[in-house]
C-alpha positions in Angstrom: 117.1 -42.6 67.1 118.7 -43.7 70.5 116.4 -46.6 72.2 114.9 -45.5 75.7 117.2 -48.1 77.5 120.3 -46.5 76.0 119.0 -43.2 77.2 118.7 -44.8 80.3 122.1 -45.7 80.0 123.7 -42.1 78.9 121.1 -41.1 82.1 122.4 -42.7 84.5 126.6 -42.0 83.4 125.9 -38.3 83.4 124.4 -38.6 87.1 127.8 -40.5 87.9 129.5 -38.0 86.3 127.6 -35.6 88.0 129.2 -33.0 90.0 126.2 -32.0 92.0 125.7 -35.6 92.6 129.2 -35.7 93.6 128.5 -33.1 96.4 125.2 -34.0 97.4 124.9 -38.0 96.4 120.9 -37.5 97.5 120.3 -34.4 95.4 118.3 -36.5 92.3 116.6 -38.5 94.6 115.3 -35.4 96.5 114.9 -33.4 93.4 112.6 -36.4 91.8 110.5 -37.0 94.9 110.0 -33.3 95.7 109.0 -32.5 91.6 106.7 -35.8 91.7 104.8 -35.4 95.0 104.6 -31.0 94.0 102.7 -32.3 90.2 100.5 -34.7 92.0 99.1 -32.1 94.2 99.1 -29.4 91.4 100.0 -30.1 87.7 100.7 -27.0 87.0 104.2 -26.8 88.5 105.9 -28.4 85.2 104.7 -25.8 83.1 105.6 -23.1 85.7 108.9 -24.5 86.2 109.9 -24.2 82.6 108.9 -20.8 82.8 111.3 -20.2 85.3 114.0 -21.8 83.3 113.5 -19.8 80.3 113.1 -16.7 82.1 116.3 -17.3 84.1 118.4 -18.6 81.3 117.6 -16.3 78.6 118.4 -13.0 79.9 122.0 -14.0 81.3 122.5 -16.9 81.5 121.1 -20.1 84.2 122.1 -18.1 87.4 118.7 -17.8 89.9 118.9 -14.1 89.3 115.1 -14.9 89.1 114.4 -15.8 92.0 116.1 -12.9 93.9 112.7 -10.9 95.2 113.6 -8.4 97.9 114.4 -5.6 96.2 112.5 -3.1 93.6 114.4 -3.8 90.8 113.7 -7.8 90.7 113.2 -9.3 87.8 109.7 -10.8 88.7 108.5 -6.9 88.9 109.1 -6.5 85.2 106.5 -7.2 82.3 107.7 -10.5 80.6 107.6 -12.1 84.6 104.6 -10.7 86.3 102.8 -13.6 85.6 105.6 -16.3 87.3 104.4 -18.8 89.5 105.4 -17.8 93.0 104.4 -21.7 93.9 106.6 -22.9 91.3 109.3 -20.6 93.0 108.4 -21.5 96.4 109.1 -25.2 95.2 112.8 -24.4 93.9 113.2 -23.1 97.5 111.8 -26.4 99.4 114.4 -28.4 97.1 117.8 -25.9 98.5 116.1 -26.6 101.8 115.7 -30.5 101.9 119.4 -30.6 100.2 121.2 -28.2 102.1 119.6 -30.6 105.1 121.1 -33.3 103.5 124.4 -32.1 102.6 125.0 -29.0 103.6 125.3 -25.8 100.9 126.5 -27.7 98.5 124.4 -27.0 95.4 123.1 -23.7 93.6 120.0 -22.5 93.5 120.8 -22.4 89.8 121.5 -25.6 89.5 118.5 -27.1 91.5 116.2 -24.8 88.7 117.5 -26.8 86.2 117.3 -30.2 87.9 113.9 -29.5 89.5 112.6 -28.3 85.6 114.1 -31.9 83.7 112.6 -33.6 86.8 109.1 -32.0 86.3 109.4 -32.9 81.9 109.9 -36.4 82.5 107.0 -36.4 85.3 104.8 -34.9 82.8 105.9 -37.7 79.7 108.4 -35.3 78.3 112.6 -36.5 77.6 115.7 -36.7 80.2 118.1 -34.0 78.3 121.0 -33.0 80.2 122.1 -29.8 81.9 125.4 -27.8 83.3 126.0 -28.3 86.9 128.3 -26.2 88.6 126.4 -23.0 88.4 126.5 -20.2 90.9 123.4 -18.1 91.7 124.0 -14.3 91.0 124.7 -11.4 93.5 121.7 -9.3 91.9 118.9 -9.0 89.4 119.7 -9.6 85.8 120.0 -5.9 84.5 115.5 -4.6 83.4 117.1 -4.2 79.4 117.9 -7.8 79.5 114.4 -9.1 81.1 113.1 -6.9 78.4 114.7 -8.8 75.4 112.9 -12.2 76.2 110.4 -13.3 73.7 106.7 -11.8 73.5 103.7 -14.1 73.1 101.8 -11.1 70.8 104.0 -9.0 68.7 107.5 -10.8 68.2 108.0 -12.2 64.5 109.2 -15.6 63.3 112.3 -13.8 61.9 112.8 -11.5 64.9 112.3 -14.4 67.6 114.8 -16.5 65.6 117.0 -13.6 65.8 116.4 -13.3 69.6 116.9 -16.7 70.0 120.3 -16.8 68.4 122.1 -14.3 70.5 121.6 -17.0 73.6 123.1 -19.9 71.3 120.0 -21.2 69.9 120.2 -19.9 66.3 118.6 -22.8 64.4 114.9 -22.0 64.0 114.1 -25.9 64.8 115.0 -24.4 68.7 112.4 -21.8 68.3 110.0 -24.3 67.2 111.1 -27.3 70.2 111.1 -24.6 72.7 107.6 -23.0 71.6 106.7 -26.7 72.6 107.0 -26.4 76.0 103.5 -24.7 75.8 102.3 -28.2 75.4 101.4 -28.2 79.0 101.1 -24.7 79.7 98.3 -22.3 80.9 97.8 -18.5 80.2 95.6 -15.8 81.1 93.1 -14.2 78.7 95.4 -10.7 78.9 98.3 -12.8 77.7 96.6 -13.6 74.3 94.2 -10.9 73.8 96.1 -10.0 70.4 94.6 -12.8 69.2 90.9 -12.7 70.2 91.1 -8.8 68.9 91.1 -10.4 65.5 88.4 -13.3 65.7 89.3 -13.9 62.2 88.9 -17.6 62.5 86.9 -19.9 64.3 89.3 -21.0 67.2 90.3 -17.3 67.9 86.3 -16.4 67.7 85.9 -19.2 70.6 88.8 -17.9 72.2 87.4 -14.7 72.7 83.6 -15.5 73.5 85.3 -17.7 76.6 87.2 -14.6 78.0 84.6 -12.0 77.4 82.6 -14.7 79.8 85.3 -15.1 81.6 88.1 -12.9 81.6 90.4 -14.0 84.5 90.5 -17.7 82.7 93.0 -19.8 82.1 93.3 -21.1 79.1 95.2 -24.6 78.0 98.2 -23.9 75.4 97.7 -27.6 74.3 93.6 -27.8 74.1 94.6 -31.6 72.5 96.5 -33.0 75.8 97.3 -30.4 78.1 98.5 -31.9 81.0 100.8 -34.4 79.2 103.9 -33.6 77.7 103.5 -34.3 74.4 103.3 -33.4 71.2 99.7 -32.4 71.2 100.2 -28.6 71.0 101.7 -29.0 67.4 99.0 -31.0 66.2 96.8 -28.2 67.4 98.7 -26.2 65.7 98.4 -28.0 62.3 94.2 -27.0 63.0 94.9 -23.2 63.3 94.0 -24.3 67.1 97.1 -22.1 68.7 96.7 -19.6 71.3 99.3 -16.9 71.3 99.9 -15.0 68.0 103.4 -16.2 68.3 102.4 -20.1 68.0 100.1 -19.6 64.8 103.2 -17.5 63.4 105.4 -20.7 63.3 102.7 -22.7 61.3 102.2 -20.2 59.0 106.2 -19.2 58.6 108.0 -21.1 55.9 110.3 -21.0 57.8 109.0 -23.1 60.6 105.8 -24.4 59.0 107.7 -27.7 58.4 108.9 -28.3 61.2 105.5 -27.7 63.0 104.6 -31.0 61.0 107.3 -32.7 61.6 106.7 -32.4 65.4 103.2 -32.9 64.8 103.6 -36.0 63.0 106.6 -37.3 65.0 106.7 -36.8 69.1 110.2 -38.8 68.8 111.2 -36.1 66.3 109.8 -32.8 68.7 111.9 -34.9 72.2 115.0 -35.4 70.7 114.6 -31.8 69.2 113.1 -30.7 72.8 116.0 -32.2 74.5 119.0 -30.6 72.3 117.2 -27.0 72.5 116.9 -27.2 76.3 120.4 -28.4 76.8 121.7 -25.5 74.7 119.2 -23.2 76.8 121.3 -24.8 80.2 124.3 -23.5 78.4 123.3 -19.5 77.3 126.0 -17.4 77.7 126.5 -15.6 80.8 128.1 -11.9 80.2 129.9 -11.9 83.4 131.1 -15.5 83.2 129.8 -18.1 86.0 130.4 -15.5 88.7 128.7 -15.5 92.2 127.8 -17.9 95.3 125.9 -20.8 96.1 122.9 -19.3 98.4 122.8 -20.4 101.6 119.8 -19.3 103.5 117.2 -19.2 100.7 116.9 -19.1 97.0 115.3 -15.5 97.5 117.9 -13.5 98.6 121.7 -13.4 98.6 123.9 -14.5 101.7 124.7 -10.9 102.1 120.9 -9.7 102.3 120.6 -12.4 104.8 123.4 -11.7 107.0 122.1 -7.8 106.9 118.2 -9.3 107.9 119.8 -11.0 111.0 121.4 -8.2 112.1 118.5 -5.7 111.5 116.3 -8.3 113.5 118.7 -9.1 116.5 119.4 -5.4 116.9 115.3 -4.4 117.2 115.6 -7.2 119.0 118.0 -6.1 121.7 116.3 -3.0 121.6 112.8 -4.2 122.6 114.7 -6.2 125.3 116.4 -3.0 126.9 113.0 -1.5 126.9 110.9 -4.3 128.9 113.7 -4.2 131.4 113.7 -0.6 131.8 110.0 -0.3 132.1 
């Protein structure tokens, strides 16, 4: 296992390397400072800023197709997204703004996703794994049938996840399991898990479904061992029949994951350097139309084209509602 001063080394040669750093020399700074002073005000931000990764990346690649939210066929208005954190979001966007300041429009929106997500894992205690640069953000929504095929918390399989999960690069069940750990510091809503309280057939699900009968619009920790620390706590929970979603208990009673649930449970070296290799290859999921787009310059929520058309729209009511107060 590499020693956490020669990670610190390979850190700091890929930031030379860098080519966003190259462009923007402040961008990591900003990108740190922005992630850290965002989790001390509200924790939450890491886990929603993974969620945004994997929900970006999955689909079609690491392109901010996610973020795009001004028309009727964005992503975030499909199932597998309704529950993304707008915050979370709203933070990518502060990040384009303080480094576009800085620099100019140097850097992707896809790009600063990725950045601003490593950032928040190592906040929250979790490994420095490292991630393409050089990504351009998309001209439009990833199409609704590729939302559709990301991974359900409920119904998928072990078998039919692992399957999922190889068509992005990631066929090695170990990712599944590393990846599944990013709920180690996540939060859901009682409607994300209710396949699981239907069945009470255990003593964790029973509680689980007491609470949200109590309380339906809850929301309940993914790690109940350390849930704000990244960690390997939600496999040990796991080990106790103590997971959430169906999907979690699935890979501790899988033989085909069951092992490596202990292994991450027993190791939290093993589950980082896993964690690390899984995310990088996440960075890296194929993009069907190659790395083809722009680097936004106005905001992370809409294309420079959608932008150009607002201004217009707005200086021509504009000029409009001028005419009239002078011919009044």
């Amino acid at each position: 296992m590499a020693s956490s001063s020669a990670l610190a080394v390979l850190a700091t040669l890929a930031l030379l390397l860098s080519p966003a750093a190259a462009a923007c020399p402040q961008l990591e700074g900003i990108v740190r400072s922005t992630v850290q002073d965002a989790l001390r005000q509200e924790i939450a931000l890491a886990a929603g800023l993974l969620r945004i990764f994997f929900h970006d990346c999955f689909p079609n690649g690491c392109d901010a197709s996610i973020l795009l939210n001004t028309t009727s066929d964005r992503e975030t208005a499909q199932g597998p997204n309704l529950t993304i954190q707008p915050r979370a979001m709203q933070l990518i966007e502060t990040i384009r703004a303080r480094a576009q300041a800085a620099c100019g429009p140097t850097v992707s929106c896809a790009d600063i996703t990725l950045l601003a997500t490593r950032a928040a894992v190592i906040a929250s205690g979790g490994p420095w794994f490292p991630v393409p640069e050089g990504n351009l953000d998309s001209l439009a929504p990833a199409a609704q049938s590729k939302v559709l095929e990301l991974p359900g918390p409920a119904t998928d399989s072990v078998s039919a996840l692992v399957a999922k999960f190889a068509t992005r690069g990631l066929g090695d069940a170990a990712d599944l399991v590393a990846l599944s750990g990013a709920h180690t510091i996540g939060r859901s809503q009682c409607s994300s898990f209710s396949e699981r309280t239907k069945r009470s057939d255990d003593t964790f699900s029973k509680k689980l479904a007491a609470n949200c009968t109590k309380r339906p619009n809850m929301l309940q920790n993914l790690d109940v061992v350390t849930p704000d620390l990244f960690d390997n706590g939600y496999f040990k929970a796991l080990t106790f029949n103590q997971g959430v979603f169906t999907s979690d208990m699935a890979l501790v009673k899988d033989g085909a994951t069951k092992g490596i649930v202990k292994q991450f449970a027993d190791s939290k070296d093993a589950f980082f350097q896993q964690f690390a290799r899984s995310m990088t290859k996440l960075a890296n999921a194929p993009k069907t139309d190659g790395n083809k787009g722009e680097i936004r310059r106005f905001s992370c929520f809409r294309t420079n084209a959608q932008r150009v058309i607002e201004t217009i729209v707005v200086d021509a009511v504009a000029e409009e509602e001028e005419g009239f107060v002078a011919s009044a």
